[in-house]
C-alpha positions as CSV (number, residue, x, y, z in Angstrom):
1,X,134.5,84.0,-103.0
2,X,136.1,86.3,-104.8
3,X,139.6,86.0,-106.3
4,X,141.7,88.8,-107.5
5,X,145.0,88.2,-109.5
6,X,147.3,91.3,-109.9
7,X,150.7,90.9,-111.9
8,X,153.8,93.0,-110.4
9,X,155.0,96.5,-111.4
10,X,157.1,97.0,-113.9
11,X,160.7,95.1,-112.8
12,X,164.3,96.0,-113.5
13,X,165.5,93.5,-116.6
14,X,167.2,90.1,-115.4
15,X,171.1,90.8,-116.0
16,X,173.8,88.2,-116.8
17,X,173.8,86.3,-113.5
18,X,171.2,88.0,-112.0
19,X,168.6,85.5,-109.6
20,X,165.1,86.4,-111.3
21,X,164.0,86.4,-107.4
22,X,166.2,89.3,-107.2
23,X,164.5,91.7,-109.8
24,X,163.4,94.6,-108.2
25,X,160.7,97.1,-109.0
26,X,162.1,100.0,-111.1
27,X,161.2,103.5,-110.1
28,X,158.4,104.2,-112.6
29,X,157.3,100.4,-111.1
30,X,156.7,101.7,-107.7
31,X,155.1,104.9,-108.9
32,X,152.7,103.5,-111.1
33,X,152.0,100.6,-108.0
34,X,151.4,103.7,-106.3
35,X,148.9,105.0,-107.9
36,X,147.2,101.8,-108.3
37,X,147.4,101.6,-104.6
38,X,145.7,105.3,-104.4
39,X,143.3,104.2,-106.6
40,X,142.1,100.8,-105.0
41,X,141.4,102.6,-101.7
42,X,139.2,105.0,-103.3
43,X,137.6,102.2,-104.5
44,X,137.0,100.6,-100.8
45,X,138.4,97.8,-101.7
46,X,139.3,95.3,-98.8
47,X,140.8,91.9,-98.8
48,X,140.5,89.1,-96.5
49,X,144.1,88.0,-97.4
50,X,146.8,89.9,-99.5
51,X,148.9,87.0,-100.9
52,X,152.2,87.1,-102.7
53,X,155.0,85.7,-104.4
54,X,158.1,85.9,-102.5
55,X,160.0,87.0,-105.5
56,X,160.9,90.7,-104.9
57,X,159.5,92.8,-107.3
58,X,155.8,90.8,-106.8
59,X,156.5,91.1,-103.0
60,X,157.3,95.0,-103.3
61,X,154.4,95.5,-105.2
62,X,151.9,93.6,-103.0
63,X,153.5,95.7,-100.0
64,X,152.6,99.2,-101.5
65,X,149.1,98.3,-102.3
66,X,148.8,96.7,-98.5
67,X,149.9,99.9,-97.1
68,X,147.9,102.4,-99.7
69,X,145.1,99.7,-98.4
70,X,146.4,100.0,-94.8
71,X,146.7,96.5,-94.5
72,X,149.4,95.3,-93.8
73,X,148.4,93.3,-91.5
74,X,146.9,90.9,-93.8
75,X,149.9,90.6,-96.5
76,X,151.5,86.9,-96.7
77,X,154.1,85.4,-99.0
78,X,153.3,82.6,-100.0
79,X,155.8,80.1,-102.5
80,X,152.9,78.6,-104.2
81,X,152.7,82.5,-105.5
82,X,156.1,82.2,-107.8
83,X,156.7,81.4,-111.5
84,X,154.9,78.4,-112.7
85,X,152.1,79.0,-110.8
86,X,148.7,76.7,-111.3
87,X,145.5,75.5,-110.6
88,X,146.3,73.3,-108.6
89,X,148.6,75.7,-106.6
90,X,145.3,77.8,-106.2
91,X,143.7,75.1,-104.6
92,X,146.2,74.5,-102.4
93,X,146.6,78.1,-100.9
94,X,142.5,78.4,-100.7
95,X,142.1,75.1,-98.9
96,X,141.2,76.3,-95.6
97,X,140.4,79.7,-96.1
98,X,136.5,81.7,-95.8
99,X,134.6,80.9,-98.8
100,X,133.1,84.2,-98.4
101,X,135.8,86.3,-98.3
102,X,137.9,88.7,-101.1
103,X,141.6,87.6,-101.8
104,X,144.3,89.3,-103.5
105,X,147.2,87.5,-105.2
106,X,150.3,89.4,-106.6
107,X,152.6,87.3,-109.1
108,X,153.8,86.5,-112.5
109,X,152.7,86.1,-116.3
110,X,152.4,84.0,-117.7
111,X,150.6,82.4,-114.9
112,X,148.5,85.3,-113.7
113,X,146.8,85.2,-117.1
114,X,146.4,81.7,-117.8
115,X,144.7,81.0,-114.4
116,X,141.6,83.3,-114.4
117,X,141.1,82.4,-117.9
118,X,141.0,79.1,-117.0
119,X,138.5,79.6,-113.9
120,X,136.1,81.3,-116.5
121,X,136.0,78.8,-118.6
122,X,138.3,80.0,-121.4
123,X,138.8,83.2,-123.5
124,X,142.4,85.3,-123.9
125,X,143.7,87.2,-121.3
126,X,146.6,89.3,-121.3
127,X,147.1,90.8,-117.8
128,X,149.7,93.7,-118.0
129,X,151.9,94.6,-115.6
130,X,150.4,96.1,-112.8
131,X,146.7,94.9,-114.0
132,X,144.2,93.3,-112.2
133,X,141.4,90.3,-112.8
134,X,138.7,89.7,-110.3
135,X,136.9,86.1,-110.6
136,X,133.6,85.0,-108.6
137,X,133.6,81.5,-107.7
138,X,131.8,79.3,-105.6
139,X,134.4,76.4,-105.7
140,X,138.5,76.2,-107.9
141,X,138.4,74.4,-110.9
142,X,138.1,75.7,-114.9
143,X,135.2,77.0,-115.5
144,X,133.5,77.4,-112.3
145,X,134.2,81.4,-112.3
146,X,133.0,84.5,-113.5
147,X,134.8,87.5,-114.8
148,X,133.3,90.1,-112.2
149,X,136.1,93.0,-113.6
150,X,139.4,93.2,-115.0
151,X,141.3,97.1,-114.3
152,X,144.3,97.8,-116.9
153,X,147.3,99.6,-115.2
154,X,146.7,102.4,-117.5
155,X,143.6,103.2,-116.5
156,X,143.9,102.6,-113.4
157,X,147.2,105.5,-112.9
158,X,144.9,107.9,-115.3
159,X,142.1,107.7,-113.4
160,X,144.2,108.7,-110.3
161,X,145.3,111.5,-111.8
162,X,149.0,110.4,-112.4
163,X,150.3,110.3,-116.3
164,X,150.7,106.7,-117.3
């Protein structure tokens, strides 16, 4: 299988009293997501599943690259998604799912770095916002996976043609 982690768009700052859930995209964060978007289609890429965090700016950000992607139809939230995700919560959400399929996940650092670097074994990973790791794996646990790419946010918006 093949998992892809992508960290949110860049998000408004938290503000005295302001829920972190609450953070929303800020408009350069949905332009560059955007062009990420534009750019994964032209790539073909397709996903079995488009999972996300529930929290608003990962859950705006997984629903423009489900549209540029037009699939909608396959985006879910799922709580497992938010801050302090894990292994273990991996495990959980992939229980029952096709072993043979591509999945997306949208959500937070530091989380969305630690994880694939623990599925490959190890290493230092810094996904930005707006990046994206893909990891092949046969089964969840550390070091069963292999780094199969890993897309900055910056190249990704310049090779779209957008300034990034």
């Amino acid at each position: 299988m093949k998992l892809v982690f992508m960290r949110h768009g860049i998000a408004e700052d938290g503000g005295f009293g302001m829920d972190d859930r609450d953070r929303q995209l800020t408009k350069e964060g949905i332009v560059k997501i955007r062009a990420i978007g534009e750019y994964l289609d032209r790539l073909k890429l397709k996903f079995e599943e488009i999972c996300t965090s529930p929290y608003a700016r990962a859950l705006k950000t997984a629903e423009i690259i489900s549209d540029s992607l037009g699939q909608m139809d396959r985006l879910t939230v799922e709580s497992g998604l938010a801050p302090g995700f894990q292994m273990s919560d991996l495990v959980r959400i992939m229980h029952d799912k096709n072993r043979r399929g591509r999945y997306l996940f949208v959500g937070h650092n530091p989380s969305f770095s630690i994880v694939p670097m623990e599925l490959i074994g190890g290493g230092n990973i810094e996904l930005k916002k707006g990046g994206i790791i893909s990891i092949e794996t046969d089964i969840i646990q550390p070091g069963a996976g292999l780094l199969e790419w890993m897309l900055t946010p910056g190249l990704m918006v310049k090779a779209n043609g957008e300034p990034s």
